[in-house]
KOLTORVO-350215 format. One line per 4 residues: number of its first residue (from 1); their letters; for each residue x, y, z of N, C-alpha, C. Coordinates in Angstrom, 1 decimal, always signed. Example, Ala and Ser with C-alpha at 12.3 -4.5 7.8 and 13.67 -1.06 7.14 Angstrom:
2
1	AS	+13.2/-5.7/+7.8/+12.3/-4.5/+7.8/+13.2/-3.3/+7.8 ~ +12.8/-2.2/+7.1/+13.7/-1.1/+7.1/+12.9/+0.0/+7.9 $
***
This chain:
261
1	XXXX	-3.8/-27.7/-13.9/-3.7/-27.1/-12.6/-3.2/-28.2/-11.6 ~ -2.7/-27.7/-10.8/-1.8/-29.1/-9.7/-3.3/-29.0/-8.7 ~ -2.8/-29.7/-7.8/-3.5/-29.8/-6.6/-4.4/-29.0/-5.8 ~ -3.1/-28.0/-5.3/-3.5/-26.7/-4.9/-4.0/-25.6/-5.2 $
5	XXXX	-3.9/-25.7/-6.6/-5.0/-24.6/-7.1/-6.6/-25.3/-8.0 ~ -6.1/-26.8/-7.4/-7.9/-27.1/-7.9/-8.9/-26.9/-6.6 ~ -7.8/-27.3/-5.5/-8.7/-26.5/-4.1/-9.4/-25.5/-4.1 ~ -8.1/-24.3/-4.8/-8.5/-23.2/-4.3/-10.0/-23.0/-5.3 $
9	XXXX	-9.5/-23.6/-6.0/-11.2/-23.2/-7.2/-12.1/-24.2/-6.9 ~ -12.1/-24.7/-5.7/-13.3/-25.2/-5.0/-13.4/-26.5/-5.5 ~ -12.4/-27.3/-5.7/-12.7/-28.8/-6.2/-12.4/-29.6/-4.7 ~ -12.8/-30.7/-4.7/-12.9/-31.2/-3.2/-11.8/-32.6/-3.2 $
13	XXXX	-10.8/-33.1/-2.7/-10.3/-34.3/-2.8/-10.4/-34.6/-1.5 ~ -10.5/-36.3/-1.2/-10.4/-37.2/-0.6/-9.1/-37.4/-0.1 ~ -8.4/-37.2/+1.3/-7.1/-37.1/+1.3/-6.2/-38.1/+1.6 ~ -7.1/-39.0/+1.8/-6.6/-40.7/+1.6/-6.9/-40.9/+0.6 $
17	XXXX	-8.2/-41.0/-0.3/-8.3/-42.1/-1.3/-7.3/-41.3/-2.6 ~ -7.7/-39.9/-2.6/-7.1/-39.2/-4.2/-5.6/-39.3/-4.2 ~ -5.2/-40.2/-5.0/-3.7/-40.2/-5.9/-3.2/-38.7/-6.2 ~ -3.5/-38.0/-7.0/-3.3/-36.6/-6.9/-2.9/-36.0/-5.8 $
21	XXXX	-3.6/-35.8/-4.5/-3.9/-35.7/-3.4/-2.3/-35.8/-2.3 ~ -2.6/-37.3/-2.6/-1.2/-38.2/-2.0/+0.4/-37.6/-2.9 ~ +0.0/-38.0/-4.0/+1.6/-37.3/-5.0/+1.8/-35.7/-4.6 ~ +0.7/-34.6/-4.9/+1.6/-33.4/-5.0/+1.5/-33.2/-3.7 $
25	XXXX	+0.5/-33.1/-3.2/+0.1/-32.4/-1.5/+0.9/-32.9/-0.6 ~ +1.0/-34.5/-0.8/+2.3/-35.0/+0.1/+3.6/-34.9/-0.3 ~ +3.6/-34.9/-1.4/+5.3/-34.2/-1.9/+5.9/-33.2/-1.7 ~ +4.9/-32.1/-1.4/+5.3/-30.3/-1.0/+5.3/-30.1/+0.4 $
29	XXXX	+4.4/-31.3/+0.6/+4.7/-31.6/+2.5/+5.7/-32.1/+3.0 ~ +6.3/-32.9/+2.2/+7.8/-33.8/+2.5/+8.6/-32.1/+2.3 ~ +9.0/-32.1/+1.0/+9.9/-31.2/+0.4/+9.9/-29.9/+1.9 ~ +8.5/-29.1/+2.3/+8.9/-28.4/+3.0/+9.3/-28.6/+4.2 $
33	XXXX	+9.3/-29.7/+5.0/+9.4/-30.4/+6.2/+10.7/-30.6/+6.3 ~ +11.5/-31.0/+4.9/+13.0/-31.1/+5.4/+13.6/-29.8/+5.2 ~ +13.2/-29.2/+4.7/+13.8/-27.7/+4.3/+13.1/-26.9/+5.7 ~ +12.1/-27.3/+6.5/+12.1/-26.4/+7.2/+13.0/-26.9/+8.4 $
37	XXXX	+13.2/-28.3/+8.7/+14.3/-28.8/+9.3/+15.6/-28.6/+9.1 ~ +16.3/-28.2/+7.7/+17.5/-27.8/+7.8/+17.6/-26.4/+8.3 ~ +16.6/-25.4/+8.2/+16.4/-23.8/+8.9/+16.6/-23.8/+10.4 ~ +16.1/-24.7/+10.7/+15.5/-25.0/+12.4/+16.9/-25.5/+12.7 $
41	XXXX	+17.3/-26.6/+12.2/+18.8/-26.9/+12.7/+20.0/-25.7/+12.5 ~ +19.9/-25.2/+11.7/+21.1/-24.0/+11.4/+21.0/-22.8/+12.6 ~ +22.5/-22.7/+12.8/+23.0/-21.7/+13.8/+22.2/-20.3/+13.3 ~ +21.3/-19.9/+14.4/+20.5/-18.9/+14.3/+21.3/-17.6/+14.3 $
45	XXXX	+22.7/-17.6/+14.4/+23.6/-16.7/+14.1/+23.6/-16.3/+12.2 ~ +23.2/-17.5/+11.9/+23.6/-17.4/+10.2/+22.7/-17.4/+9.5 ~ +22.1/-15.8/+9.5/+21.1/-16.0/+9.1/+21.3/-15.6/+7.4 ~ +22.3/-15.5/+6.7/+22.3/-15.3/+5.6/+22.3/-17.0/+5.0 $
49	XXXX	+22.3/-18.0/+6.1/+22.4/-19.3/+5.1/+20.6/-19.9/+5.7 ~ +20.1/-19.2/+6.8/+18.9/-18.9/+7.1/+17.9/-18.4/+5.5 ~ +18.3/-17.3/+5.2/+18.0/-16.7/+4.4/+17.8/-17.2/+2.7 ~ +18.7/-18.0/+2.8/+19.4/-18.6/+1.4/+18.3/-19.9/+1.6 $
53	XXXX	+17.8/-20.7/+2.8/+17.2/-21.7/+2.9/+15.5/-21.2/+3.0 ~ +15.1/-20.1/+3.1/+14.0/-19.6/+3.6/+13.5/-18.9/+1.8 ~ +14.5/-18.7/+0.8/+14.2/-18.8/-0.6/+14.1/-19.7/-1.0 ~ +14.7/-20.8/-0.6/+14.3/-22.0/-1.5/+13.1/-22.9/-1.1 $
57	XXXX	+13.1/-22.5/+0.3/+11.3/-23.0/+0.7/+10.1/-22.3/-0.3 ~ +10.2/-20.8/-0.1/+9.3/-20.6/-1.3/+9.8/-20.5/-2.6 ~ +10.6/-21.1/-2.6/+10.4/-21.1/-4.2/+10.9/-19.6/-5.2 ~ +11.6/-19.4/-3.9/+12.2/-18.0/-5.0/+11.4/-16.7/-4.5 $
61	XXXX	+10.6/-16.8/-3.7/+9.8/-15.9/-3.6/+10.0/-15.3/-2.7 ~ +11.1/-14.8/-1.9/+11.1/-14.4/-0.7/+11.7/-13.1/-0.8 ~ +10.6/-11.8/-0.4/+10.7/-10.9/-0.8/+11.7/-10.0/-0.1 ~ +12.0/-8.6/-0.3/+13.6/-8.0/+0.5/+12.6/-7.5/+1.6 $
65	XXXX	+13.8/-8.2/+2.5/+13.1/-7.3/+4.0/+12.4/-8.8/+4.5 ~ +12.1/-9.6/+4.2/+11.2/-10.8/+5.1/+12.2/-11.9/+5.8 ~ +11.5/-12.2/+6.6/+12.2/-13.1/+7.4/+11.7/-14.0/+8.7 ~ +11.8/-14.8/+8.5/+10.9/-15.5/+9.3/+12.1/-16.2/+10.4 $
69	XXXX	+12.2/-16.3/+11.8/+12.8/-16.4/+13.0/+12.4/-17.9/+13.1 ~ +13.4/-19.0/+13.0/+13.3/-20.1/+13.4/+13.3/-20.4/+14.9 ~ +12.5/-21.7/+15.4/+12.7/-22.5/+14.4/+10.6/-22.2/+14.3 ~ +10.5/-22.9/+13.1/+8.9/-22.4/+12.3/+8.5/-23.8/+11.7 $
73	XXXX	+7.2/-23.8/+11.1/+7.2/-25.0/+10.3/+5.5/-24.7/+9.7 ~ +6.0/-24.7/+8.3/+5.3/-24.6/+7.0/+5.2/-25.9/+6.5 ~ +3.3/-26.1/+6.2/+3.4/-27.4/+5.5/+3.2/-27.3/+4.0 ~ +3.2/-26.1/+3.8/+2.8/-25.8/+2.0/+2.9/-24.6/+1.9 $
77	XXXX	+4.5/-24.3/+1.9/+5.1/-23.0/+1.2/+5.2/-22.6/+0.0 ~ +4.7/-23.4/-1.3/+3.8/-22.8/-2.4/+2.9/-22.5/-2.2 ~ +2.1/-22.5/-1.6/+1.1/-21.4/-1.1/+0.9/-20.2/+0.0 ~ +2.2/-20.1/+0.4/+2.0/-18.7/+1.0/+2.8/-17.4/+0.3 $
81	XXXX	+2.1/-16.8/+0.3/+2.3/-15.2/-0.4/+2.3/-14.1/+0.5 ~ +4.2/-14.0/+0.8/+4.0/-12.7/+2.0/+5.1/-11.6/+1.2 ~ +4.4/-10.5/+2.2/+5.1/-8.4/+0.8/+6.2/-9.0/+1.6 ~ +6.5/-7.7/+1.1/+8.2/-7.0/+1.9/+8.1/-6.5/+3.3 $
85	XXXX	+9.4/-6.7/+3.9/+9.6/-6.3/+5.3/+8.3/-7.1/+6.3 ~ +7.8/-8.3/+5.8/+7.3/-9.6/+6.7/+8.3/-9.8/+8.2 ~ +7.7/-9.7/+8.9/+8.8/-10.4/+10.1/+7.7/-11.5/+11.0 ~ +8.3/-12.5/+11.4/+7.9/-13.3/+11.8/+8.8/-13.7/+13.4 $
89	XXXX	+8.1/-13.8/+14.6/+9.6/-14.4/+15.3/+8.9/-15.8/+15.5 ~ +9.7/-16.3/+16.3/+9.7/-18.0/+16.2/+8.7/-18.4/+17.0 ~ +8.4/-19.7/+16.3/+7.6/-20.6/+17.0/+6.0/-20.8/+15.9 ~ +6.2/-19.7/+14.2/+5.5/-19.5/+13.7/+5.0/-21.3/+13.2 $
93	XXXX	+4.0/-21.6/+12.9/+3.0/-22.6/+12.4/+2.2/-22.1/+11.5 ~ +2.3/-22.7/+10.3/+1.5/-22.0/+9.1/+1.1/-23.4/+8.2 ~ -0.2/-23.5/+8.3/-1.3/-24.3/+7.6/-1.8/-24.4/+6.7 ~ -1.0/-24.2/+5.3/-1.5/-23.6/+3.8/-1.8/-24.1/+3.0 $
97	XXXX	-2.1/-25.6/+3.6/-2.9/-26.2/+1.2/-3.8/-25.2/+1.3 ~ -4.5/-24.3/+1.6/-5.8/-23.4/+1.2/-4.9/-22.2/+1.1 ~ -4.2/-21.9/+0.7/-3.4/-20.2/+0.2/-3.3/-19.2/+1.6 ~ -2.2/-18.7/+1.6/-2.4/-17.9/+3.0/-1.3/-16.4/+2.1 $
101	XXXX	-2.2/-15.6/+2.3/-1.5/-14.3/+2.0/-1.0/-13.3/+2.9 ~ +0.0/-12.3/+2.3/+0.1/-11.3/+3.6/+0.9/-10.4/+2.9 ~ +0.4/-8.9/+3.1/+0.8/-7.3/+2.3/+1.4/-7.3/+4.0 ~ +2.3/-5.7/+3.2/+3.3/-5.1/+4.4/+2.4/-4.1/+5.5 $
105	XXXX	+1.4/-3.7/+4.7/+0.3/-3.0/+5.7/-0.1/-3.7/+7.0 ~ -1.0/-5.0/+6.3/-1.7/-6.3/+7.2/-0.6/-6.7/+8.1 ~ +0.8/-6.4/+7.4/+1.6/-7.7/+8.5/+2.3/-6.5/+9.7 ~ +1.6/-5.4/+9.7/+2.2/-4.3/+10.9/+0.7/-4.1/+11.7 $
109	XXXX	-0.3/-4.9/+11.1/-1.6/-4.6/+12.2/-2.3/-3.1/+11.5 ~ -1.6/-2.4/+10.0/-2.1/-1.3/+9.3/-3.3/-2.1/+8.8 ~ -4.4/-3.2/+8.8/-5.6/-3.5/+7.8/-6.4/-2.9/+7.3 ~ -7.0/-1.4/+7.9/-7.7/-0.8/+7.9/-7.3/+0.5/+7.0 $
113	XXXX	-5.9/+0.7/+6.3/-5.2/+1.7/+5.7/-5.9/+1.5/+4.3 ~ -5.7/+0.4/+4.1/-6.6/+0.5/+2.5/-7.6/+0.7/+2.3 ~ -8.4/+0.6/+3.0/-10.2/+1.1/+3.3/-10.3/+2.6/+3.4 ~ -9.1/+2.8/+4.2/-9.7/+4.4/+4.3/-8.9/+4.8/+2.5 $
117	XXXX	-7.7/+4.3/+2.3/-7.7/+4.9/+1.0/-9.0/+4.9/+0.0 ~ -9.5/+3.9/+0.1/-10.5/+3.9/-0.9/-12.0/+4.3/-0.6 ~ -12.0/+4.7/+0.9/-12.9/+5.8/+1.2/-12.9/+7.4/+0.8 ~ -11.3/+7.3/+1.1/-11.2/+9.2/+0.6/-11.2/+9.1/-0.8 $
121	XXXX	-10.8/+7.7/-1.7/-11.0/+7.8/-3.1/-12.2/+8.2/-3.6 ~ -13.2/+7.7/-2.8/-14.5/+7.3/-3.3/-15.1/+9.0/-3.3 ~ -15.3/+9.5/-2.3/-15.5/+10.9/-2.0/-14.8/+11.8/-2.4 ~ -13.5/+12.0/-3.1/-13.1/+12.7/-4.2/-13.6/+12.5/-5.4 $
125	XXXX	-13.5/+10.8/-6.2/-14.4/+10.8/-7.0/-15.8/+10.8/-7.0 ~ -16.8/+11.0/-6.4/-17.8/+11.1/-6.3/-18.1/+13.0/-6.9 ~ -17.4/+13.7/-5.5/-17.1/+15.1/-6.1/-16.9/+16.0/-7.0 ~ -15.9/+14.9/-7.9/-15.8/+15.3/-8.9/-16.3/+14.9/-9.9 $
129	XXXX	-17.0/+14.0/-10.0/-18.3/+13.1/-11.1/-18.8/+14.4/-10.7 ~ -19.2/+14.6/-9.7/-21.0/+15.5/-10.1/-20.5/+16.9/-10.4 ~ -19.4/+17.7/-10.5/-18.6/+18.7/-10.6/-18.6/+18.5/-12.4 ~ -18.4/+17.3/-13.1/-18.2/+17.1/-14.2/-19.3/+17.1/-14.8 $
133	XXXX	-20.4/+16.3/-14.5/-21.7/+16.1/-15.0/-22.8/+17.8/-14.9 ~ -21.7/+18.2/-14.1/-23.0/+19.7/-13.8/-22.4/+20.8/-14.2 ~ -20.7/+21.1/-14.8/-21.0/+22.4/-15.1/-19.7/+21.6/-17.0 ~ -19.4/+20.2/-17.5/-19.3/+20.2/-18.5/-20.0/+19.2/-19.5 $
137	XXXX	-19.7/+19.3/-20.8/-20.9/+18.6/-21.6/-19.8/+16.9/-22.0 ~ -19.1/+16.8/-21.1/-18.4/+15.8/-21.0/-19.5/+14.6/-21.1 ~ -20.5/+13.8/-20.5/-21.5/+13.1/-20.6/-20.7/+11.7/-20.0 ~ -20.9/+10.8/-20.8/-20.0/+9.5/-19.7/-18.8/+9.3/-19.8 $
141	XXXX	-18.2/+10.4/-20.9/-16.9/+10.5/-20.7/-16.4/+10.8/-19.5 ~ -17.0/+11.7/-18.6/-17.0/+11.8/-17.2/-16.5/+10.6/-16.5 ~ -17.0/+9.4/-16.2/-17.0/+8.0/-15.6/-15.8/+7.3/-16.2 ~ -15.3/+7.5/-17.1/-14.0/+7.2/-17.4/-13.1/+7.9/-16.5 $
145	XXXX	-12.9/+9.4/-17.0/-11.9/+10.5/-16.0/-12.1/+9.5/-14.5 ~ -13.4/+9.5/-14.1/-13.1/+9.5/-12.4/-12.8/+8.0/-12.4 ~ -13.3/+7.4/-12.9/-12.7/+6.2/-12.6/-11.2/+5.7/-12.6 ~ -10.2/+6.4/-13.6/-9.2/+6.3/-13.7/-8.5/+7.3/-12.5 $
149	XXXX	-9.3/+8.7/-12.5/-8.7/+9.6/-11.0/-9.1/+8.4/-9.2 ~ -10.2/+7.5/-9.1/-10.0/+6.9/-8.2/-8.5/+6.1/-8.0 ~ -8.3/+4.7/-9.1/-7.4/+4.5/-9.1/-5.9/+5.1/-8.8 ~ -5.8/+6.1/-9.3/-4.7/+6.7/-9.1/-4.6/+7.5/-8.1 $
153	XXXX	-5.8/+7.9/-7.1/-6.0/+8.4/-5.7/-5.4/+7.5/-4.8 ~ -5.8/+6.2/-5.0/-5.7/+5.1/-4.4/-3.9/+4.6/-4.3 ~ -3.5/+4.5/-5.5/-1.7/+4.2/-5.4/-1.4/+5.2/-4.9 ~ -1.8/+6.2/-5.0/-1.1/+7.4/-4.2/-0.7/+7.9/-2.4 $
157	XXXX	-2.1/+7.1/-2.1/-2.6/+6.7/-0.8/-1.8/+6.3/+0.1 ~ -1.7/+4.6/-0.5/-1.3/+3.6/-0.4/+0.1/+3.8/-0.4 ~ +0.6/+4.2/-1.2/+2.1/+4.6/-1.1/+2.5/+5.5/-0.1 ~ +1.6/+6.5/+0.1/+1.9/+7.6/+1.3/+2.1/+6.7/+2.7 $
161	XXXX	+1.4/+5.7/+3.1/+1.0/+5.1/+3.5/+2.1/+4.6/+4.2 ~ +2.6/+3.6/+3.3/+3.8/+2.5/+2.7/+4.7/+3.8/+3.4 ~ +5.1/+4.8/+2.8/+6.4/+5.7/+3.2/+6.2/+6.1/+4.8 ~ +4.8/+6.3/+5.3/+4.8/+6.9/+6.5/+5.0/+5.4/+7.9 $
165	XXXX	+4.4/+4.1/+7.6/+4.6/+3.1/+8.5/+5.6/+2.5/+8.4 ~ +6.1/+2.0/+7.2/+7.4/+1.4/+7.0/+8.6/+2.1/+6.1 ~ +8.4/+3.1/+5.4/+9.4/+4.0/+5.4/+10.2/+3.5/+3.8 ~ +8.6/+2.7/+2.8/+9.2/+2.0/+2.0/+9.1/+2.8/+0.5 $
169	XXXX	+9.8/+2.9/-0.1/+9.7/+3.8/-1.5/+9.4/+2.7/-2.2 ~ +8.2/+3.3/-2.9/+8.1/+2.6/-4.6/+8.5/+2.9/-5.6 ~ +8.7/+2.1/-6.5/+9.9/+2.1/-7.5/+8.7/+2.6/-8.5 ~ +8.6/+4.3/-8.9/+8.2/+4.9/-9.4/+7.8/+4.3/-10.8 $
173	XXXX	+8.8/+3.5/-11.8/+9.1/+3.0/-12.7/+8.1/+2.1/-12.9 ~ +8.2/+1.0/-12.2/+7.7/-0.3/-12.1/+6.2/+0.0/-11.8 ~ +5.7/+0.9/-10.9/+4.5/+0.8/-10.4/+3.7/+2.1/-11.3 ~ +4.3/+2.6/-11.9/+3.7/+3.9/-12.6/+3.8/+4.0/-14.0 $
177	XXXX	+5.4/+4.0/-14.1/+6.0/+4.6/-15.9/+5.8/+3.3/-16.5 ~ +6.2/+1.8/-16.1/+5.5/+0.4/-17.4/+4.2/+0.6/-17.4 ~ +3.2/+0.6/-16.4/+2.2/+0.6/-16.7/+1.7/+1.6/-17.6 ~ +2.3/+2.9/-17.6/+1.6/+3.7/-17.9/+1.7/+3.5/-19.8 $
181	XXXX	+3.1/+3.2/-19.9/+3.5/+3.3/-21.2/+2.8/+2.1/-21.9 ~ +2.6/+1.0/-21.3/+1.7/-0.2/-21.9/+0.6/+0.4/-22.0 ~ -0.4/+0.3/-21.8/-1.4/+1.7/-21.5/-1.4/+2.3/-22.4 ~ -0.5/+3.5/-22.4/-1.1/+3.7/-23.8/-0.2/+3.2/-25.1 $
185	XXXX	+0.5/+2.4/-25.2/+0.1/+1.3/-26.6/-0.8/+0.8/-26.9 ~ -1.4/-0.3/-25.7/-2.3/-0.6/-25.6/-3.8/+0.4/-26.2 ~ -4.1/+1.5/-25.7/-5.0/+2.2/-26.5/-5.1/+2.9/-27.6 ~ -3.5/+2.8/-27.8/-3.1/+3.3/-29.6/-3.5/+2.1/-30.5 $
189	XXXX	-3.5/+0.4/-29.8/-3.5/-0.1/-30.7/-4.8/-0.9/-31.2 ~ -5.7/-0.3/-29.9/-7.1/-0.4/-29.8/-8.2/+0.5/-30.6 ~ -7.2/+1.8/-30.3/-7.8/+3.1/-31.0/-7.3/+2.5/-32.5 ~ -6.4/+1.9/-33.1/-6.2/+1.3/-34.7/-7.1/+0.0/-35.3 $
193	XXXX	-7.2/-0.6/-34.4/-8.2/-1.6/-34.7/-9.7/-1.5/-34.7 ~ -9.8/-0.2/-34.0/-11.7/+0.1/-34.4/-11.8/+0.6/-35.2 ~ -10.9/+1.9/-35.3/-11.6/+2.8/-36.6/-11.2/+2.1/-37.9 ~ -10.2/+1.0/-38.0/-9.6/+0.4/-39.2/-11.3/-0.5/-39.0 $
197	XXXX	-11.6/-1.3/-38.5/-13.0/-2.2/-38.8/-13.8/-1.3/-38.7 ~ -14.4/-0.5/-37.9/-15.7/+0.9/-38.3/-15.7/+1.2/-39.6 ~ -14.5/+1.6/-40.0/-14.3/+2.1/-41.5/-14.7/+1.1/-42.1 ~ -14.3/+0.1/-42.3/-15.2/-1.3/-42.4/-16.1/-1.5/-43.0 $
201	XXXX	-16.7/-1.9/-42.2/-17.9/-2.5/-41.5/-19.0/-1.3/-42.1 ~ -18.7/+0.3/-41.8/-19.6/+0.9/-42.2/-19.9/+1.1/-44.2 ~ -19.3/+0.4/-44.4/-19.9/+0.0/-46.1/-20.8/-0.8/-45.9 ~ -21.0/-1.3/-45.3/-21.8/-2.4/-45.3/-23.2/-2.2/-44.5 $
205	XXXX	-23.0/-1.4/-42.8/-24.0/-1.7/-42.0/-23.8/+0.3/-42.1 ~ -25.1/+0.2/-41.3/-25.0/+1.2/-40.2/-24.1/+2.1/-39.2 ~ -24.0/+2.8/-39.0/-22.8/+3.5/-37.9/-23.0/+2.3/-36.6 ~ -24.1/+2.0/-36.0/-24.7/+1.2/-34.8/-24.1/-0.1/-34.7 $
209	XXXX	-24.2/-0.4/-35.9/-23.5/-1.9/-36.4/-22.0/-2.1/-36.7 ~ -22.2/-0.8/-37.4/-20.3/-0.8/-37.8/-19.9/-0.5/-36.3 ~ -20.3/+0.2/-35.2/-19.6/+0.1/-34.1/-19.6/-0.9/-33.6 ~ -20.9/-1.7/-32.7/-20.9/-3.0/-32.5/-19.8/-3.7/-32.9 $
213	XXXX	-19.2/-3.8/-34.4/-18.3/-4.8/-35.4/-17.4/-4.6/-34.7 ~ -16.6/-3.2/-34.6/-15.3/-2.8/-33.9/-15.0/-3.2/-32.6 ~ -16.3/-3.1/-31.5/-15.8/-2.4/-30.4/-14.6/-4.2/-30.0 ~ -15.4/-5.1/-30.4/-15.0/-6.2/-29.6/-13.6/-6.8/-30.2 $
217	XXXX	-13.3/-6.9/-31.6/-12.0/-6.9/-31.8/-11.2/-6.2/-31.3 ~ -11.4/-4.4/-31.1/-10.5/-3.8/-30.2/-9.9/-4.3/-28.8 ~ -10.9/-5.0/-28.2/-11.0/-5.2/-26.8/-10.1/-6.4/-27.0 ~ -10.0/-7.0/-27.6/-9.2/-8.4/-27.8/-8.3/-8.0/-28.3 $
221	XXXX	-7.7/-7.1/-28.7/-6.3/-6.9/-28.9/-5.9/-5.9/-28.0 ~ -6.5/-5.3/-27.5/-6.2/-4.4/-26.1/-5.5/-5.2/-25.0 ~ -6.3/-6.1/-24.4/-5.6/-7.0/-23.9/-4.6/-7.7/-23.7 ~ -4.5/-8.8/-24.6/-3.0/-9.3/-24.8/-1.7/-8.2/-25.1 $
225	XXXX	-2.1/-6.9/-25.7/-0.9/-6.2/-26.0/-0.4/-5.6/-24.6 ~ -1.7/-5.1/-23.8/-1.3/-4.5/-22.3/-0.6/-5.5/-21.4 ~ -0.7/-6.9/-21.8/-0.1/-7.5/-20.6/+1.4/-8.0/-21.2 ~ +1.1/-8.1/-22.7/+2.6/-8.6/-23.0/+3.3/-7.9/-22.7 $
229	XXXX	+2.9/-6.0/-23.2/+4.0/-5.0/-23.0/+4.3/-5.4/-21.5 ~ +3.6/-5.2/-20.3/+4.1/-4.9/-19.0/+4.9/-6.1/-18.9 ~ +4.9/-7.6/-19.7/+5.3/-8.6/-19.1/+6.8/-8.5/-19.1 ~ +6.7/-7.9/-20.7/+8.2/-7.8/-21.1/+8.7/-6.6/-20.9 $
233	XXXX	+8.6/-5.6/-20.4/+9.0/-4.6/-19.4/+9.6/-4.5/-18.2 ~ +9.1/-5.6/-17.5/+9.3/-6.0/-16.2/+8.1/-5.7/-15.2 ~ +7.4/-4.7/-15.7/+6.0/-4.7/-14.4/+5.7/-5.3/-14.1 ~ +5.5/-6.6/-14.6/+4.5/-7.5/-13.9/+5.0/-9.0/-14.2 $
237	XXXX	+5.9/-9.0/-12.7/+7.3/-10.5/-12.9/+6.5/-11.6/-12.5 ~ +7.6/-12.9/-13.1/+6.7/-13.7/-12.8/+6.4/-14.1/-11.3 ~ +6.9/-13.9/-10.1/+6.7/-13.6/-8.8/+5.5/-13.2/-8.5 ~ +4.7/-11.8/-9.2/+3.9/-10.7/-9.1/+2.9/-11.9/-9.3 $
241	XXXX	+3.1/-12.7/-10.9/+2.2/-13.8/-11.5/+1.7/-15.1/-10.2 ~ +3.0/-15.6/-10.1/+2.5/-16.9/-8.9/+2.0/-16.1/-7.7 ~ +1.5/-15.0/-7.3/+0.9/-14.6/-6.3/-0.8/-14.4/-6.8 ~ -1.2/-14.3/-7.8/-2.7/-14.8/-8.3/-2.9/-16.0/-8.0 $
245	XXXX	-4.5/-16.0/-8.0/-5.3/-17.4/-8.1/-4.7/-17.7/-9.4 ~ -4.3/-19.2/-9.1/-3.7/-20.4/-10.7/-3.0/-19.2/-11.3 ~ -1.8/-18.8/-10.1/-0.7/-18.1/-10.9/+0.3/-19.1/-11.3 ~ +0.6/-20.4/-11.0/+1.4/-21.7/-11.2/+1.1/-21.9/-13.0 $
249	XXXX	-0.4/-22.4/-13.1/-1.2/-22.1/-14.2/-0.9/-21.2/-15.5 ~ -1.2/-20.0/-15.1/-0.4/-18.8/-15.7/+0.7/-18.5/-16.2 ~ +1.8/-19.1/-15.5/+3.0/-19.0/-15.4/+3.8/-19.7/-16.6 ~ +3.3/-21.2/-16.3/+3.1/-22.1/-17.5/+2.4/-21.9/-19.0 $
253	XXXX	+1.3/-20.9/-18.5/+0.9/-20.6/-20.6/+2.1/-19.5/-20.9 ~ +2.3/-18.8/-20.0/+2.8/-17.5/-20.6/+4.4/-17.7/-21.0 ~ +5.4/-19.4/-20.4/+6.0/-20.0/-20.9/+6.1/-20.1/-22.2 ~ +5.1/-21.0/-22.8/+4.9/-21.4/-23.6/+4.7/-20.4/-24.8 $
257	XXXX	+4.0/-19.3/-24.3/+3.8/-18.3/-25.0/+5.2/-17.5/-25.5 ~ +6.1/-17.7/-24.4/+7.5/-17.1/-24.9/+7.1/-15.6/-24.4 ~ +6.2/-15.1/-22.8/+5.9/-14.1/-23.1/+6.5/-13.4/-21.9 ~ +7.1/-15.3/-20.9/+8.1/-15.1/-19.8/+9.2/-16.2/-20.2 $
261	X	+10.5/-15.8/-19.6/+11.2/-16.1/-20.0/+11.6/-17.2/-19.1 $
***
């Protein structure tokens, strides 16, 4: 982990005495300082070479639709994480070794849009839990259905949301069809690995035990397969990645792993 994400997981440096400290934190401080100087100097007419300097501050990360109105000054643009359609006008100051985030809702003064999505989620699912529990013999299969029906109340929301304040379409694909299709590999290949060890296992133990045996290999190959599929899909870029806690971290195993390219 570099610097800034031992912060963020609560490690504490000394900002004079730590070597660490002094190398990355002052090096991303230098680095942004002249790049936010070459922005600030450039003819605010041009903003496509504005633009072109305001990706290479973050790092590639500068989403469609943002834009920040010079002149500004960022002291740790690896740590800020802003959506689409960000606007900023000048004179902005942003203070980031400690992470500074920002969605397209929060950045129109919408904060309160997701709350209520997940208020009307809650009270549909709730509704329909006890609708399920009282007139079928469904039992905790029930708590699966609605928990999966909140979620998908909630993107649905959210997106209505998105199209009614900023007028933004989501890419149906990306946010629905990879997930969905990882998903179920993912449970095809979970649903193979339990009943292949139940089958198992039950020569030997009990039905109780032979499940026990299964359930947890499943779960461990559930996993890795759901995220490889989405990785290598495109659902879930590495952009999406450096916007998690020790998504820098991440970024780097899943290199290695050959699981980003």
């Amino acid at each position: 982990m570099n610097v800034f994400e031992r912060l963020r997981a609560g490690e504490h440096f000394h900002v004079l005495d730590s070597e660490d400290y002094r190398r990355e934190a002052h090096g991303e401080f230098k680095r942004c300082r002249h790049i936010c100087h070459l922005i600030n100097a450039t003819d605010p007419d041009d903003q496509e070479r504005i633009v072109e300097l305001e990706r290479e501050l973050f790092n590639g990360r500068l989403e469609d639709g943002t834009f920040l109105t010079p002149p500004f000054q960022i002291d740790a643009a690896c740590r800020v994480f802003l959506g689409k359609n960000v606007f900023a006008n000048h004179g902005l100051t942003v203070m980031s070794v400690g992470t500074i985030t920002n969605a397209v809702l929060q950045a129109i003064g919408k904060m309160n849009m997701p709350i209520v999505s997940a208020g009307i989620s809650l009270v549909i699912q709730t509704v329909v839990l006890v609708l399920f529990l009282r007139f079928s013999d469904w039992g905790i299969y029930s708590m699966v259905l609605v928990s999966v029906l909140y979620a998908a109340i909630i993107f649905v929301l959210n997106e209505f949301f998105l199209r009614r304040y900023l007028g933004i379409r989501v890419d149906a694909g990306k946010a629905y069809g990879k997930p969905v299709l990882s998903a179920a590999v993912m449970g095809a290949a979970a649903y193979g690995v339990y009943r292949g060890i139940f089958a198992l296992a039950l020569r030997f133990w009990g039905e109780y035990f032979a499940n026990f045996a299964a359930v947890l290999p499943a779960i461990l190959v559930a996993v890795p397969v759901y995220f490889f599929l989405l990785i290598r899909l495109g659902g879930f870029t590495q952009e999406d990645i450096l916007g998690l806690p020790k998504g820098e971290a991440l970024v780097r195993l899943l290199k290695k792993l050959r699981w980003l390219k």
